[in-house]
Structure formats: structure tokens, C-alpha cells
GUMIVEX-899737 format. One record per residue (C-alpha): residue in three letters; x, y, z. Coordinates in steps of 0.2 Angstrom, whole numbers, padded with zeros to 4 digits, always signed. Last residue first. Layout:
% residues N
ALAXYZ...
This chain:
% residues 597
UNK+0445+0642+1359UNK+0441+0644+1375UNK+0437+0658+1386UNK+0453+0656+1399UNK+0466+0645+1390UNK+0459+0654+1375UNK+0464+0670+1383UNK+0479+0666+1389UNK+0487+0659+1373UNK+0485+0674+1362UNK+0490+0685+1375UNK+0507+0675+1377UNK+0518+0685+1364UNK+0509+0700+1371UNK+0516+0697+1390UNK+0531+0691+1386UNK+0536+0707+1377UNK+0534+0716+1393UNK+0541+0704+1402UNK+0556+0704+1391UNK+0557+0725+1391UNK+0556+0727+1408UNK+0570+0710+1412UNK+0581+0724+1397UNK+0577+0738+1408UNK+0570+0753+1401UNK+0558+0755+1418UNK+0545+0767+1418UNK+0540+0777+1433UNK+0530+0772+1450UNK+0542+0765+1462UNK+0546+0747+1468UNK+0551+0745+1484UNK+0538+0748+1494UNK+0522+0746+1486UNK+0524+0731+1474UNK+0537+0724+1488UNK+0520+0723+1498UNK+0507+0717+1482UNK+0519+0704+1479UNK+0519+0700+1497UNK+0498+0699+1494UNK+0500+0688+1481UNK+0512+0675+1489UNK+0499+0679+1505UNK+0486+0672+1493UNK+0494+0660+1483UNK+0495+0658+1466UNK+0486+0643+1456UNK+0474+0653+1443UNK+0460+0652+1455UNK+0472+0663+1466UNK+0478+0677+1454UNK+0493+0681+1446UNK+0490+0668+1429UNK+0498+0682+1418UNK+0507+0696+1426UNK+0524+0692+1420UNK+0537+0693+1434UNK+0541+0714+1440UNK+0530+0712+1458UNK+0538+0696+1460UNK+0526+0686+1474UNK+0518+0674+1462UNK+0534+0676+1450UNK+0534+0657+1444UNK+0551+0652+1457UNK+0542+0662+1470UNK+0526+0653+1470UNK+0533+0636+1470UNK+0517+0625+1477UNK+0504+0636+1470UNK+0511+0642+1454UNK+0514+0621+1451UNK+0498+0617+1458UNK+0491+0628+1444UNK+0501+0623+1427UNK+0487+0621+1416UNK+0489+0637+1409UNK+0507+0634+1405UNK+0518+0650+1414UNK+0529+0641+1425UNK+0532+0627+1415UNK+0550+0632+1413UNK+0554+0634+1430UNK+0549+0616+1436UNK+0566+0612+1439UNK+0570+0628+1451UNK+0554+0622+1461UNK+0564+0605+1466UNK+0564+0588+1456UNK+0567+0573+1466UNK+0553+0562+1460UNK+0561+0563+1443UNK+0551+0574+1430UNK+0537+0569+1416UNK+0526+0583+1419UNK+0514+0579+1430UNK+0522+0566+1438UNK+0534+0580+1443UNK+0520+0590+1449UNK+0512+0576+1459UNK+0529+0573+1466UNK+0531+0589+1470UNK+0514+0592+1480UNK+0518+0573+1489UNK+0535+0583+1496UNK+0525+0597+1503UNK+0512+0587+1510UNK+0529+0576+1519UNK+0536+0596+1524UNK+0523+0601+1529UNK+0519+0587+1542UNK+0538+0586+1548UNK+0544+0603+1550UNK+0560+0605+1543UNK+0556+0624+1538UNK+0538+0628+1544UNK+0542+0645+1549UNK+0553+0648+1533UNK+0573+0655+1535UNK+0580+0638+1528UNK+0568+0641+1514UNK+0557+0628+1506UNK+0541+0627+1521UNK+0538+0646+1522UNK+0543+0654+1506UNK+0539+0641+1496UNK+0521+0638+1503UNK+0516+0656+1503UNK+0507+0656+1522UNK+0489+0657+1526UNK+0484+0640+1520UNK+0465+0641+1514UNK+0467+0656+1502UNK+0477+0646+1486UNK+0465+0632+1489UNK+0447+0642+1488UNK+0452+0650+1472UNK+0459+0633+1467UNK+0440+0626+1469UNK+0436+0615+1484UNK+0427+0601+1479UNK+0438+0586+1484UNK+0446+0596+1499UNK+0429+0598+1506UNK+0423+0583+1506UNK+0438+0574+1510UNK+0440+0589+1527UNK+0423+0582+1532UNK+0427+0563+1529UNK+0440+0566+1545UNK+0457+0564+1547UNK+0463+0568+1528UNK+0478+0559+1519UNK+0487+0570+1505UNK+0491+0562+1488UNK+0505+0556+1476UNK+0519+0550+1490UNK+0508+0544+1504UNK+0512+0544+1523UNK+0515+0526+1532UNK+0506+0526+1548UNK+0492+0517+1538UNK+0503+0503+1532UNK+0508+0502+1514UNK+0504+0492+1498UNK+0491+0499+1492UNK+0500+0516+1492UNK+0511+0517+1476UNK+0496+0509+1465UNK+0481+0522+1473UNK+0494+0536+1470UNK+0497+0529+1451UNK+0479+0527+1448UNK+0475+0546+1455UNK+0490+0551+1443UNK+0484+0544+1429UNK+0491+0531+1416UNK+0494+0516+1423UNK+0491+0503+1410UNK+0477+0491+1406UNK+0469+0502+1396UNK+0451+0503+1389UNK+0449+0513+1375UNK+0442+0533+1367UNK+0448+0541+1385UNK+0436+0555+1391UNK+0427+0570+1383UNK+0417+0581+1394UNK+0400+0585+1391UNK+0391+0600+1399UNK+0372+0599+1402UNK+0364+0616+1408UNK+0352+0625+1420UNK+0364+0637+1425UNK+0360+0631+1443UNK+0356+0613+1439UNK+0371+0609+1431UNK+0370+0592+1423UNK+0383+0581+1417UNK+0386+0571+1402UNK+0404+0558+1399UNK+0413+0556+1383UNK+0423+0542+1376UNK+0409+0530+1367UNK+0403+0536+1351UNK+0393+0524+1339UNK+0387+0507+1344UNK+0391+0500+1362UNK+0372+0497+1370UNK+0362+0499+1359UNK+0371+0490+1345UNK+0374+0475+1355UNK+0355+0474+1360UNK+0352+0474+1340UNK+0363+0461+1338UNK+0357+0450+1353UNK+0340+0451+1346UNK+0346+0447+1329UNK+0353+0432+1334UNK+0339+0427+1345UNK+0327+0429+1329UNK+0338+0415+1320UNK+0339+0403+1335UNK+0322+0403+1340UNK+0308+0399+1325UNK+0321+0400+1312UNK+0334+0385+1320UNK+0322+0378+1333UNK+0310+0373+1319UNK+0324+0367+1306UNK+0332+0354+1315UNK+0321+0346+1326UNK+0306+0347+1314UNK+0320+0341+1302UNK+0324+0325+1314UNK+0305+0322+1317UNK+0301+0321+1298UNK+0314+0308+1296UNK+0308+0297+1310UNK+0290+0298+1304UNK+0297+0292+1285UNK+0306+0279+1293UNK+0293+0276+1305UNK+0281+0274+1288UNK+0295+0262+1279UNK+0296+0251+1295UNK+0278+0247+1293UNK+0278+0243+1274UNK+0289+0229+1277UNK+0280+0224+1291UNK+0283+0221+1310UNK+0275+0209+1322UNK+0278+0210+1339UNK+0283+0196+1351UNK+0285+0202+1370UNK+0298+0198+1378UNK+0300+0188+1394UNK+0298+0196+1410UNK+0313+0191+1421UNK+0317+0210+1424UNK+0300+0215+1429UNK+0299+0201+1442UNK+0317+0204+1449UNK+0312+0225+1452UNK+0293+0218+1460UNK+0302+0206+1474UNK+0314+0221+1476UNK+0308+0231+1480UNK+0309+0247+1471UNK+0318+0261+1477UNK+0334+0266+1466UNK+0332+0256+1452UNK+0315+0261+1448UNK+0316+0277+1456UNK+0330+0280+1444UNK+0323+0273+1429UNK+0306+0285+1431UNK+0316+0300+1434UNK+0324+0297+1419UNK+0318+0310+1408UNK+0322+0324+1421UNK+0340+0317+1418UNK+0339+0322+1401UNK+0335+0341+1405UNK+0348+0344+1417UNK+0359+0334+1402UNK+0355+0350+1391UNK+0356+0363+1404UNK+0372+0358+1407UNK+0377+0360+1391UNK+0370+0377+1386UNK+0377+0383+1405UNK+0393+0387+1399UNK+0391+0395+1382UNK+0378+0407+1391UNK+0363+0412+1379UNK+0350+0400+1387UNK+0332+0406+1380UNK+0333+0391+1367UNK+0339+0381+1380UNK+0323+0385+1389UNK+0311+0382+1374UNK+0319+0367+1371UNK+0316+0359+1386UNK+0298+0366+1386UNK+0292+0359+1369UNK+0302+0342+1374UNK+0295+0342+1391UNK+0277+0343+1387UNK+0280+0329+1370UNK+0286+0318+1385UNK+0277+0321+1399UNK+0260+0316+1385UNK+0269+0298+1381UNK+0271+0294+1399UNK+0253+0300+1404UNK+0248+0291+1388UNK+0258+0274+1394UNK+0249+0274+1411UNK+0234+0275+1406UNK+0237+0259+1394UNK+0244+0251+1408UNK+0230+0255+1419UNK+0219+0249+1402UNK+0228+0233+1400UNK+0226+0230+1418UNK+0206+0232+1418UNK+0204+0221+1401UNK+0213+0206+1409UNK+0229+0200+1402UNK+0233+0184+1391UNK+0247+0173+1391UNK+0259+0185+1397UNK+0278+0177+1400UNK+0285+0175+1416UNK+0285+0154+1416UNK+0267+0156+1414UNK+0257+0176+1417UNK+0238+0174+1415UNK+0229+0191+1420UNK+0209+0186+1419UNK+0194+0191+1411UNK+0202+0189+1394UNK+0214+0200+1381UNK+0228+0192+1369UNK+0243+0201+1372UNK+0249+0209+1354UNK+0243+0227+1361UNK+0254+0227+1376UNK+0269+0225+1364UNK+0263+0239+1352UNK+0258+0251+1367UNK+0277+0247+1376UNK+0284+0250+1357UNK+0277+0267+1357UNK+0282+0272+1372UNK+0299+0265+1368UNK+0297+0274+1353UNK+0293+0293+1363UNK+0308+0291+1376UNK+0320+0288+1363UNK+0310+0303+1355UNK+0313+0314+1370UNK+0333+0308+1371UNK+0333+0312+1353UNK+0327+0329+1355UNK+0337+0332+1371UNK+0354+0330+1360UNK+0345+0339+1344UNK+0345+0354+1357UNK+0360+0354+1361UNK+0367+0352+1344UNK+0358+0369+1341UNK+0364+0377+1356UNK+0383+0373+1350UNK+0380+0380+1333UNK+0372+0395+1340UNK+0386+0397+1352UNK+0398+0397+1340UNK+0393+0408+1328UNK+0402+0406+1311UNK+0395+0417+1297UNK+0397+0432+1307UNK+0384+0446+1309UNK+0394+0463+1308UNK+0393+0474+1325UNK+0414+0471+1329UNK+0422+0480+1343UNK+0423+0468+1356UNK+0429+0454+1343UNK+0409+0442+1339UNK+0407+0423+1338UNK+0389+0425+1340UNK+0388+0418+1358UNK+0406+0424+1364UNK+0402+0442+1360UNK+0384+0440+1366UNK+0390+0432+1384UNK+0401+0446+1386UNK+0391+0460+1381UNK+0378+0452+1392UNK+0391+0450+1408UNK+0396+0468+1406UNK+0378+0474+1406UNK+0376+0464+1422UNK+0391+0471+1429UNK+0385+0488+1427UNK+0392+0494+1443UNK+0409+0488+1452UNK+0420+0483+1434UNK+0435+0475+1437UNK+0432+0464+1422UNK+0431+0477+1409UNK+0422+0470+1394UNK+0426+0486+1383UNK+0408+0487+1380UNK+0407+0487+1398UNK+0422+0502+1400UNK+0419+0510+1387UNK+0401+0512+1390UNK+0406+0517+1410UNK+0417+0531+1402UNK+0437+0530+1406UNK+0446+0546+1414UNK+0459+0532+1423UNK+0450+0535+1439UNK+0436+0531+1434UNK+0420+0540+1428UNK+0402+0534+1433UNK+0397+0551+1439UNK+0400+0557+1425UNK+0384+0550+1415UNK+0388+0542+1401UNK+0381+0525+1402UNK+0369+0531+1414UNK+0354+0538+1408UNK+0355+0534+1389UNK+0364+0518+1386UNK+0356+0509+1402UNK+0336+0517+1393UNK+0342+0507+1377UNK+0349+0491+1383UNK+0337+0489+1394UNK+0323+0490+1377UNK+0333+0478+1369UNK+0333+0465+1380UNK+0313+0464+1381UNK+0319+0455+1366UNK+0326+0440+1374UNK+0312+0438+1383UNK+0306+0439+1398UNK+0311+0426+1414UNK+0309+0407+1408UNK+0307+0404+1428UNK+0293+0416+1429UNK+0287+0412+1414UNK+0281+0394+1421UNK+0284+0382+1408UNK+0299+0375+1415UNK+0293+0373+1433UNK+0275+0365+1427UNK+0284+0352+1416UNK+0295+0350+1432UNK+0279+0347+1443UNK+0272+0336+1430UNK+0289+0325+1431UNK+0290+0324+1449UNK+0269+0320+1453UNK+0271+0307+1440UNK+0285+0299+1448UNK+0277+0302+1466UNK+0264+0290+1458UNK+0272+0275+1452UNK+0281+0277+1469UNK+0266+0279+1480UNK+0260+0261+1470UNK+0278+0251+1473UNK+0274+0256+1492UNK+0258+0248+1492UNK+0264+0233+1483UNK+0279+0229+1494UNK+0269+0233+1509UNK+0256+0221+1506UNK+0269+0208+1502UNK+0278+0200+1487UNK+0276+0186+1474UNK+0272+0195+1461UNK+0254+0195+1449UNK+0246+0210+1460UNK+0258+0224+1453UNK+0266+0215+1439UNK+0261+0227+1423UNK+0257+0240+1433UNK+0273+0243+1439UNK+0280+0246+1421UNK+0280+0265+1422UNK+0293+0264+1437UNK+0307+0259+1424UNK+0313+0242+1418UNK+0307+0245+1399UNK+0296+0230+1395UNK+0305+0218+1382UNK+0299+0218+1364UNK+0305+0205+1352UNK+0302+0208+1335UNK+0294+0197+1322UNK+0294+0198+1305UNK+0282+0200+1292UNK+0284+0197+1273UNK+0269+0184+1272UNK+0259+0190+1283UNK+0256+0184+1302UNK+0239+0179+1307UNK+0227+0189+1317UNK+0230+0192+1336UNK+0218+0185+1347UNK+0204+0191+1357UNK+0199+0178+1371UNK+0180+0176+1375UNK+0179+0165+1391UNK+0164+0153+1391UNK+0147+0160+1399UNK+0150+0157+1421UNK+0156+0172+1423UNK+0166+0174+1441UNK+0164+0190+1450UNK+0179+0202+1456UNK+0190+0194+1440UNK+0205+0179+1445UNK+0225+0188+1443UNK+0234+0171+1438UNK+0249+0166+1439UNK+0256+0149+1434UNK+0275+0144+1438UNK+0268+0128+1445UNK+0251+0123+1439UNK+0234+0131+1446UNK+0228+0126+1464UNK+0222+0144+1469UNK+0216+0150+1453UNK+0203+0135+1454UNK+0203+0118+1447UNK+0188+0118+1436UNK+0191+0138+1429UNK+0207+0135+1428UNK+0206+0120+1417UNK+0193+0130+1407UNK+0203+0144+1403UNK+0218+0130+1399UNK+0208+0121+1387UNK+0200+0141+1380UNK+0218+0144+1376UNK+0224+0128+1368UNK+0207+0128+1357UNK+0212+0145+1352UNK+0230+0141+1348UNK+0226+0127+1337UNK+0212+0138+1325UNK+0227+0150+1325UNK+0239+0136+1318UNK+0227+0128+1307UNK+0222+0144+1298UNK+0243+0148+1298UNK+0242+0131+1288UNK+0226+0132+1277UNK+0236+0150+1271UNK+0252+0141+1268UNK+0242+0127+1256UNK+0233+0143+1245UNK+0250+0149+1242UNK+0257+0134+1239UNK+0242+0129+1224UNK+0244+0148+1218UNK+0262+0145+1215UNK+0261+0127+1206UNK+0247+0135+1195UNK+0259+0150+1192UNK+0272+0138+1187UNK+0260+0127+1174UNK+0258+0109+1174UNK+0265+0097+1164UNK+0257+0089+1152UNK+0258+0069+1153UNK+0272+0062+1143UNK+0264+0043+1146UNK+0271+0041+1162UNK+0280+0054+1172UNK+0298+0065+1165UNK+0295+0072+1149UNK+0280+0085+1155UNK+0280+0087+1173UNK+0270+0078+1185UNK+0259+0085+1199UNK+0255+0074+1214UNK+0254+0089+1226
């Protein structure tokens, strides 16, 4: 710039101040990017007017050109991007290869009719898929209620039939234990099983536990879901974004100029297809990331968290897939050798998306975790408490006659063991041919007699077989001695008794004796009624009545040696005298066997 500095030019001439020399580069740099766009426009309008002259149709090599309906004849007016900064840089944008880009070649390829048609219907059936599964996941029918409708269920199944008797097992368990218990062989309430299950595993919670944990796995895990799918939507959002930019930066005209497969400038009717395009793009996005969300929000299974999660990702790519999947090929290779485009990014415009960017992740973060996570926690809590808090092992029934409810209490847990003697029959039987006959119970012929010998009362039992069952089917002298059928019911009565108590299968009447007079004892009476006295006139009186367990025509031969061989006058006998005793050393018993304590 022909400045000297002080000391080193002719005649010490004063040197020129640094802020000068600045201030003189500065203002040269800004003649120069002057120059350069002044350059660039008179390039343009040369080869807008070379077309124009020669005609679209006999343009250069490697020049395509998409020619306006009507031909102006005024000069082209071409909008072009301002100067670059001083601390911009440039940034190479490439059009996503994806069905959204189709307008950007459709009519500039070299392809058919029927490759343009086609590439159109699928631009559009990639719409028509996407809104439709925007539709899908914010349709409530496809949400279902809410969480907290939940609670409500829980209440109404905890009290009408979470204790209701009919739901017993055979182990004496109460369905509430049963499903809080998280009993898989469960046959009703399964749904109720499943939730306590999916809860427990959700919150981190034991079966019995009603304390919030600090640790909740499923939160956790359904949280890092859902910042999964926000990222995928915001990928999807900035290349959006960076589309618009890059589109933006092509300078406009009346025509669609495409050399070497780079945009030179792009006709104001393809811009704003494009432009539509991006907006429908941009607006599925935002649509699918408040419903994705919503929906994994609402997914309280461990196991479908995941998949619901790349369900939802894949629905972002529909466009790829159709992209790679059924675009011709013609428009597939001219997408792919478009060139990128050249954006121009700022110091200061980088620090905004930072700052954008960082808003988004908290949004993603914190929103979902107060706003869905936090209140489905509690819901599921309080659904928990409904259903399994408080007291578990008993069981309600209703007795319309006396117009009554009667509880019962059953088993406190939920065993795996064998406990009862209806579970061991079913276990010693499951596993044998029908021919076979069963140790623990007696098989019926017909569902009549299994009605009536499930609720017959004992009164009713001890008068149905018109024979003392000891006398008749144990003695060598008995009709039915070695008979096969009554001997094999007989034999599953004994077993039943020595399961009762604890005794070998083998047991006979003579080893029950000391359980003879236990309240409880009422098969035993019935089965071995001379062995407890049922038919000895001089055997403890207690318990000698039919719905006590002692047979009819055991009683009535009681009553017959009572008669005749026995006669009316007291008896100083020492068996007299122990009977006697018996009798008041039992009273106490007896009657609260019989009223109750």
C-alpha cells in the first residue's frame, strides 16, 4: 500500500500507525468480496442469457434446465446470497437420500414418464403412512385409559372378589394372596397378577414391600427410552433444518439450473414444493415425538419399553426405506450425485443451536420425568396398595337364608408345598389311567352323585350307606368282606385318615383309637365306628350322633345291644367309672367344639 515505516525509507519518513494499516486491509477485503459478488452476478445473467438465445433444448453438456410455462422476455432477476463475514465458515450440505428429496430432481433426471409418476405416488404414500401412524398413536383407543383409572380397578377387584370364597384353592389360599403373591398357575385374575408383577418389576419393588425405592428400574430404563426416541426426532428435526438452510442458499430464478449435478439456481415453484415438503416433514416430527413419548410413557412392561422404543424409530424412517427400497432407479442415482450444498455458518450461529440444543436435551429430560414418570410412580403405588395392602388370608361368604356374611380365615402365604389332602389326592392321581382307583378320594359316575357328595353334610353321609362300615366291610364275618368296590372306598377312607393325622398308609381302625374322640375327628367315627364306641352302648356318649361322624345303623345297633343286653341299674364298674369321668373331663371341650369358644 506503499507505506514506509519510520527508520527504514528515505529521509526517516514517519511511519504509519497500526490501526491505520488495519483499517486500510479491512476496507481492501470488503472491495474484494464486492468484486467477487459483482463477478458472480454478471456470470449468472451471461449464462441466463446464453440459454435464453440458444434454447433449453441445445444447452451445454451436463446442463439441465427446467424452462418456466411462459418465457419473459424483461432480463432474469436472480437473488443472491450476501457476502460472507469475516468469521464465517462454510459447511457442506448434502440432500438427505430419503423420499422427501424427490422434488428436488423430479422433472430434472434423466428418466421416463413412468419413473416420475411413480417416484410422485411414493412421495405420497410416505405422507399418507406417517400421518396415519401419528393418527394411530394419538387415538385413545390405542393409548387405552389411563394409568390412573387403574386405581379405581384395583379397588372394586379387592372388594368383590378378592375374597370372595368361591375363589379358594385347594391349598385353603385366598385369591389376594394368591395374585399378590404372584402365583403363576393362577386361572382367574391373571390380569391382576400380571399388573402386580409388571409394578413389582417396574418400581424395583420385593412382593411384600409398599415403600417407594430410591432405585426403580423401570423408570430408569423408560426414561433412557425416551431420550433414545428424542434424539432420533431431533436428528430428524436438524436435518430438516439443514435441508431449509441449504435450499435457502440456492439463488432463485424463473428457471431450475442444475450443471455437473450441482444447483445453480432453482425456480421459485420448486423451491416452494420443496419448501412444503420440508414443513410437512418437520410438522410429523414434532407429531410423533409428543405421541411417541406419550405411549412409552403409558408402557409399564420392562419388555416392551425397548421395543416400543425402536418401533417408534423405525416409523421415522419410513421415508429412507421407501427411498431405498422402491425408487427408480434413474431418480435414486440422481439424488445421490447431487453435490452439496455450501452453507455458511457463524460464530454467533453455532452458539444459538448450542444453546437450542441444550434446552431440547432438558425438555427431554426433565418434562417426561415430572410430567409422566413421577405421577406414574405414585399411580402404580397406590394401585399396589389397593389391591395387596393390609390383611390378606381370609375369605367372605354370604348366606342368603340367614341373611348373613361369614368369613373364614385361610392360609397367611403362598406355598409351593403340598400341604392338603385335596392337593395330595390330585398329585397321587395325575399320573394314572382311569381304570386305575384313587388312594385319597372316591371317583363318582355321574356329575349328579359329585354334586351331591360335595354338599352333603355328615348328617346326611352317616344315613346314606345303610350298613356300619366296620362292621360290614372290616370283619371277616361282614357282608361286604373282600368285596372289591368297598373295600377300595374303604381303603381311600383310611388313607384320608392316616393323612389326617400324620399315620402310615397302612394304618387300621385299631391305630386311630386314640383320636377317637377329637372333635374334628368325623370320618374317623364314621369309618371305624366300633373301634370309637359308635355302636358300644357303655363307650363315652360324646360325638354319638350322625353329623358328629357316627353311623346310622352303628347308632341304631348301639341303640339294640342298649336294649337288650344291657339292664337298667348302676354299674360300679371301674370301665363305668372312667366313662363317666371321661365325660366331664371332656365337657369343656365339647362344647366349645360345638358353640364356639
Amino acid at each position: 500500500f506503499g507505506l514506509t515505516l519510520r527508520g527504514f525509507g528515505p529521509n526517516n519518513a514517519p511511519c504509519v500507525p497500526m490501526a491505520q494499516v488495519a483499517q486500510d486491509n479491512g476496507e481492501a477485503m470488503t472491495e474484494i468480496f464486492e468484486l467477487r459478488q459483482e463477478i458472480q452476478q454478471l456470470t449468472l445473467r451471461l449464462n441466463s442469457l446464453e440459454l435464453r438465445v440458444a434454447g433449453a433444448d441445445q444447452a451445454g453438456p451436463g446442463v439441465a434446465v427446467d424452462v418456466a410455462p411462459k418465457e419473459r422476455k424483461e432480463p432474469e432477476e436472480v437473488v443472491m446470497s450476501e457476502a460472507k463475514p469475516m468469521d464465517a465458515e462454510e459447511k457442506e450440505i448434502k440432500l438427505c437420500e430419503s423420499a422427501w428429496s424427490l422434488p428436488a430432481v423430479v422433472g430434472l433426471a434423466d428418466c421416463g414418464k413412468m419413473d416420475l409418476l411413480f417416484s410422485i405416488t411414493l412421495l405420497c404414500c410416505n405422507i399418507v403412512m406417517q400421518v396415519m401412524f401419528v393418527t394411530i398413536l394419538f387415538d385413545k383407543s390405542f393409548l387405552g385409559s389411563p394409568f390412573s383409572d387403574q386405581v379405581i380397578h384395583a379397588q372394586v377387584w379387592r372388594t368383590r372378589s378378592a375374597h370372595d370364597y368361591k375363589h379358594l384353592d385347594l391349598a385353603d389360599t385366598s385369591l389376594v394372596t394368591r395374585v399378590c403373591g404372584e402365583d403363576n398357575s393362577l386361572l382367574v385374575s391373571s390380569n391382576q397378577a400380571k399388573l402386580i408383577s409388571d409394578i413389582n418389576k417396574f418400581l424395583g419393588l420385593q412382593k411384600h414391600s409398599f415403600d417407594m425405592p430410591f432405585y426403580r428400574p423401570g423408570v430408569q430404563l423408560c426414561m433412557l427410552c425416551i431420550i433414545l426416541y428424542n434424539l432420533c426426532v431431533y436428528k430428524e428435526l436438524r436435518t430438516v433444518w439443514n435441508s431449509f438452510r441449504a435450499l435457502m442458499e440456492i439463488p432463485r430464478s424463473n428457471h431450475t439450473i442444475m450443471e455437473e449435478n450441482r444447483f445453480k439456481t432453482i425456480s421459485r415453484p420448486r423451491l416452494v414444493l420443496l419448501l412444503i415438503a420440508h414443513a410437512v416433514r418437520f410438522s410429523l416430527a414434532w407429531a410423533l415425538l409428543f405421541s411417541g413419548v406419550q405411549w412409552l410413557a403409558r408402557t409399564t412392561s420392562i419388555v416392551d419399553l425397548i421395543l416400543n422404543a425402536v418401533a417408534l424409530a423405525g416409523i421415522l424412517e419410513i421415508d429412507e426405506f421407501f427411498f431405498v427400497a422402491m425408487v427408480p432407479t434413474k431418480v435414486q442415482m440422481a439424488i445421490q450425485k447431487l453435490e452439496p450444498i455450501k452453507v455458511t455458518y457463524k460464530k454467533s450461529h453455532s452458539e444459538r443451536e448450542s444453546v437450542i440444543h441444550g434446552i431440547f436435551l432438558l425438555c427431554a429430560i426433565l418434562l417426561p420425568w415430572f410430567l409422566l414418570l413421577e405421577p406414574l410412580s405414585m399411580e402404580m403405588l397406590e394401585v399396589k396398595h389397593q389391591m395387596c395392602d393390609g390383611i390378606q388370608n381370609f375369605v367372605i361368604a354370604y348366606n342368603a337364608e340367614v341373611q348373613m356374611a361369614v368369613g373364614y380365615v385361610t392360609t397367611n402365604e403362598l406355598k409351593n408345598e403340598i400341604e392338603t389332602l385335596s392337593e395330595f389326592a390330585v398329585d397321587s392321581f395325575k399320573h394314572k389311567s382311569e381304570i386305575d382307583m384313587p388312594k385319597y378320594f372316591n371317583m363318582l359316575r355321574s356329575k349328579y352323585e359329585f354334586e351331591g357328595a360335595r354338599i352333603r353334610s355328615m348328617a346326611e353321609e352317616a344315613e346314606y350307606f345303610p350298613f356300619c362300615w366296620q362292621t360290614e366291610v372290616l370283619h371277616p364275618n361282614g357282608s361286604f368282606w373282600n368285596h372289591e368296590n368297598m373295600t377300595k372306598i374303604m381303603q381311600s377312607r383310611l388313607n384320608t385318615i392316616a393323612f389326617k393325622y400324620n399315620m402310615p398308609e397302612n394304618s387300621t381302625c385299631d391305630d386311630f383309637l386314640p383320636f377317637c374322640d377329637r372333635p374334628d375327628a368325623r370320618l374317623l367315627r364314621l369309618s371305624c365306628g366300633d373301634t370309637c364306641g359308635c355302636s358300644d352302648p357303655s363307650s363315652l356318649p360324646w360325638w354319638k350322633v350322625t353329623m358328629t361322624g357316627c353311623g346310622d345303623f352303628c347308632l341304631m345297633a348301639r341303640a339294640w345291644k342298649m336294649r337288650s343286653e344291657t339292664e337298667c341299674q348302676d354299674l360300679a364298674t371301674p370301665q363305668s367309672n372312667q366313662s363317666w369321668h371321661a365325660f366331664w373331663d371332656s365337657y369343656v371341650d365339647v362344647i366349645i367344639a360345638y358353640y364356639g369358644s
